[in-house]
N, C-alpha and C positions, 0 to 999 in steps of 0.2 A: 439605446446602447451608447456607450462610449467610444466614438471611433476615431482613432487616427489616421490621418494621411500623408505618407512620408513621401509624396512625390514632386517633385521640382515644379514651378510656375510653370516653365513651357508643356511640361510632360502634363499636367492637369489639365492645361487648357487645349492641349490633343486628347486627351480621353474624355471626358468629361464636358457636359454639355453647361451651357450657364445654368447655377441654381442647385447642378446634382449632388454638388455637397455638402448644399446649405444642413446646418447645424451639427457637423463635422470639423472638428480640429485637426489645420492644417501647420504643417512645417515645414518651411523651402531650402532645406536641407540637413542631410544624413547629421549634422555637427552638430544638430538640434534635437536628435531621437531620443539621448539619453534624460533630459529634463522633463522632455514630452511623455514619457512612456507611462508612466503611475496613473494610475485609473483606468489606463486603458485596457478595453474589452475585444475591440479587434482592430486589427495593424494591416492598412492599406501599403503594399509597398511600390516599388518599382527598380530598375537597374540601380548597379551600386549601392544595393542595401548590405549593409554589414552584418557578419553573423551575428544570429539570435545565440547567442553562446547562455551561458548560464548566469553571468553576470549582470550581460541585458535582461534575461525574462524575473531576474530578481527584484527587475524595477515596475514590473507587470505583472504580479499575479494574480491578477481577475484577467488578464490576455486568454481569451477563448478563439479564437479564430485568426489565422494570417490570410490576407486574400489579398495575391500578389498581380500586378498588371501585366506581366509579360509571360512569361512560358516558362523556362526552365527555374526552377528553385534551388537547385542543388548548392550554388554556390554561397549563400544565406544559411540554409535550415542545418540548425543540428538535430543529433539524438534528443537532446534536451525539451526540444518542442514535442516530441510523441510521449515522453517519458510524463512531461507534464499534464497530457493527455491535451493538447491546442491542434485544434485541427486549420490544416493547410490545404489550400485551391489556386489556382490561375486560370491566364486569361488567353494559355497557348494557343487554344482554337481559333480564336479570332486571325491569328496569324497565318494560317492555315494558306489562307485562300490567296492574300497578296504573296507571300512567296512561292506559291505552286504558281501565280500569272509571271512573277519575274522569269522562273526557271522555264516557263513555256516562252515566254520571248525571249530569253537567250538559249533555247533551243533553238528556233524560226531562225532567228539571228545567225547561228552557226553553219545552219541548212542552207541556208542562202549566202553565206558567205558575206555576210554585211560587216562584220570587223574589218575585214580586208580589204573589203570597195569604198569601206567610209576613210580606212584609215589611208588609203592609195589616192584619194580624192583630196583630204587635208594634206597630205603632202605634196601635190602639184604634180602627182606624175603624171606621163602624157596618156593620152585617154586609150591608149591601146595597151598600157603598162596594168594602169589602174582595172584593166580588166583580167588582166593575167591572175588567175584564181583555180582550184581544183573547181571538178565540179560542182553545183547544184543542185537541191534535191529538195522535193516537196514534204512534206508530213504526212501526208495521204499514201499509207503501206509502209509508212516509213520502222525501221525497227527501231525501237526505243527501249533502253536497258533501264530500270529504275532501283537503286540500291537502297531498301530499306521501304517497307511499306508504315511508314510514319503516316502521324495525321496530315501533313503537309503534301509526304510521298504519295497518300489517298486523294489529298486536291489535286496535286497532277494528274496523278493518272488518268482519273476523269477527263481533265479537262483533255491531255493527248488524246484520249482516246475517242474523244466527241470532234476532233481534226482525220479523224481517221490513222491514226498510231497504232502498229502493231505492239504492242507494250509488255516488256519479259521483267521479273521482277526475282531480282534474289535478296531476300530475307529471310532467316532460320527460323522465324516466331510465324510467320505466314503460313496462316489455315483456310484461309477462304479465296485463294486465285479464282476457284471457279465466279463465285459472286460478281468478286471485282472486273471480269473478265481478261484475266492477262493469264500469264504463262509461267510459272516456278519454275526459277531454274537456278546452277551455281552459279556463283560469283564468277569463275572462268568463261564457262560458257555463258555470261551476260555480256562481258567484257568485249569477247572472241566475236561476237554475234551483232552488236549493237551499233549502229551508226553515230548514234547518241546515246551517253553513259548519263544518267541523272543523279547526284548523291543527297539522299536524303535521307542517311544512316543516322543510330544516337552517338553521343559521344560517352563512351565507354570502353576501358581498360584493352578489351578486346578491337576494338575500332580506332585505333592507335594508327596512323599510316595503312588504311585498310585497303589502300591503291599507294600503291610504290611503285617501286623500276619492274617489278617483276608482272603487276598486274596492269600499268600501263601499254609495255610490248604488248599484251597478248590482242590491245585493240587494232583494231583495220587502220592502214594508211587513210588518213583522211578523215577518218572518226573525231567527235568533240566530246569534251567533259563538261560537264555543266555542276558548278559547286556553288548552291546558294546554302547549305548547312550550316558545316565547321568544317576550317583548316585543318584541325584534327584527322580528319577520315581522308586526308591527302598528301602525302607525300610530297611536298612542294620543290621540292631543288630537284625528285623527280619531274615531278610534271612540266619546270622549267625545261631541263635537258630537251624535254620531248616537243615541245611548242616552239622551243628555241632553232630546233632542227628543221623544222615547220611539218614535219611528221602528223601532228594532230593539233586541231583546234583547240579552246579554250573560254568560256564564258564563268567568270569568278567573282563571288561576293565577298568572301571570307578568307584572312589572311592569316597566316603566323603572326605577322607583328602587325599593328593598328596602332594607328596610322599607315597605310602600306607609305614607305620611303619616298620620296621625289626621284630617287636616284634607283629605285631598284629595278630589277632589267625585265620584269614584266610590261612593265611601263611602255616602252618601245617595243614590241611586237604589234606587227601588224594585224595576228591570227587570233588575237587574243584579247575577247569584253573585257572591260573592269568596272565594279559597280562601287561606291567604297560602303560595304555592312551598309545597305539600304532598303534589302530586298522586298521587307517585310512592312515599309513606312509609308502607308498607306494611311491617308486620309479618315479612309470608311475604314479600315483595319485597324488604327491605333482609338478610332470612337465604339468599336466592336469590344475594343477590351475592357475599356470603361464599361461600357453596359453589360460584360458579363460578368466583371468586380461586383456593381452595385446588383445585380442579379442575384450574386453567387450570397453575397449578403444579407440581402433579404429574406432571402430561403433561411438562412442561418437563423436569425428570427424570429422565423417562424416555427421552428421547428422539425422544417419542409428536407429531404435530402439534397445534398452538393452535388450537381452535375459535372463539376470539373474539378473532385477530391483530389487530392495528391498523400498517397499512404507510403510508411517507408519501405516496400515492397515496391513500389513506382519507382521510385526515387534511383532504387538500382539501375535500374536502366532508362532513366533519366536524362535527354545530352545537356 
């Protein structure tokens, strides 16, 4: 087959092992797609790929397959790819597992108060200042709110739950709590209940500030959010008000604007992780997606089924 790969030198040599592309046409960037595109049968992508609009795929049509290296598509595929009948895959699973370890250590983190004693310790206070902290609390019994039983939200769980985590989950698509073994419950009473809030909702018209002023009050003094998602499902000038107050903790991946600022007042709170959009840049996780691209390819091939389809039925509710 004729395969393109539209991904940057550094991003190939995270995914991809020496050799896995051998006899694959490579282009070290997006500026490059449109020359590259004719003949091609399927289109490796990665971040910053430009809509497949109808223009593009007029340079492609023998393009049978897109198999994309990261997770969400949405922002790339149009109608135009299904219409053509070009079937589309990615490599979100892989991601899976290193952002459910980020969000379980900025749990631990939050529980234990390590923002606070790290940040009281870099600024030189006296050693009885740098202690002054709410309390402390283990993970063993601990309630743990999980918003959104995503693939991601499935690697936490587990893994809280193997710390001994009482773990409550409110999602509207959730059929199987008994399995997973956690507890269905609403959005309020996750909020109302939960020592720790985990967000790992989609990004979807409906998930628009899905935690605002109104659903932050409803958590316990001394309660932490934990957002390694999207900005999107957070209300941020609330969640500021609230962390600023020192009312509740904070552990965040994902920002409204990216680059988060030098200057913006997240920055100085003492109650409050910052990670910058890392959560998921894992070593063994960014070589996980490679090999389930070249995977997902190979089946293709063969004629074998995609394990990791993406249909425009998916797509809906897609973050």
């Amino acid at each position: 087959m004729n395969i393109l790969v539209d991904v940057s030198p550094y991003l190939r040599d995270r995914f991809f092992a020496d050799g896995a592309l051998a006899g694959m046409r490579l282009i070290d960037d997006h500026a490059e797609l449109t020359e590259a595109l004719p003949g091609t049968e399927v289109l490796v992508t990665s971040w910053g790929q430009p809509a497949l609009t109808a223009q593009l795929l007029d340079l492609a049509p023998d393009l049978r397959l897109v198999a994309h290296t990261g997770a969400t598509v949405k922002f790339f595929v149009t109608e135009q790819l299904w219409s053509r009948g070009i079937r589309v895959t990615q490599a979100g699973q892989a991601m899976a597992r290193p952002v459910a370890e980020a969000a379980l250590a900025f749990t631990l983190a939050l529980l234990h108060r390590i923002p606070r004693f790290d940040h009281a310790m870099h600024a030189r206070s006296s050693w009885q200042e740098a202690k002054d902290a709410p309390d402390q609390h283990e993970i063993l019994g601990c309630r743990i709110g999980v918003i959104g039983a995503s693939r991601t939200g499935r690697a936490y769980i587990a893994l809280a739950k193997a710390l001994g985590a009482e773990v409550s989950v409110a999602d509207p698509y959730l059929t199987d709590a008994a399995d997973l073994g956690v507890r269905a419950v609403g959005l309020d009473t996750l909020l109302a209940k939960s020592r720790i809030v985990v967000v790992h909702a989609p990004v979807l018209p409906e998930t628009r500030h899905l935690i605002g002023k109104r659903e932050l009050a409803l958590m316990a003094d001394g309660a932490g959010l934990v957002n390694t998602a999207r900005s999107w499902l957070v209300d941020q000038d609330a969640l500021l008000a609230e962390v600023s107050s020192g009312r509740l903790d904070a552990a965040i991946d994902v920002y409204d604007e990216e680059p988060l600022p030098a200057g913006d007042p997240l920055r100085g709170l003492p109650n409050v992780l910052l990670t910058p959009h890392t959560a998921g840049a894992t070593v063994e996780g960014h070589r996980r997606q490679g090999d389930i691209v070249l995977a997902e390819i190979g089946r293709f091939s063969r004629g074998e089924p995609l394990l990791h389809e993406v249909t425009a039925a998916d797509l809906l509710r897609m973050g």
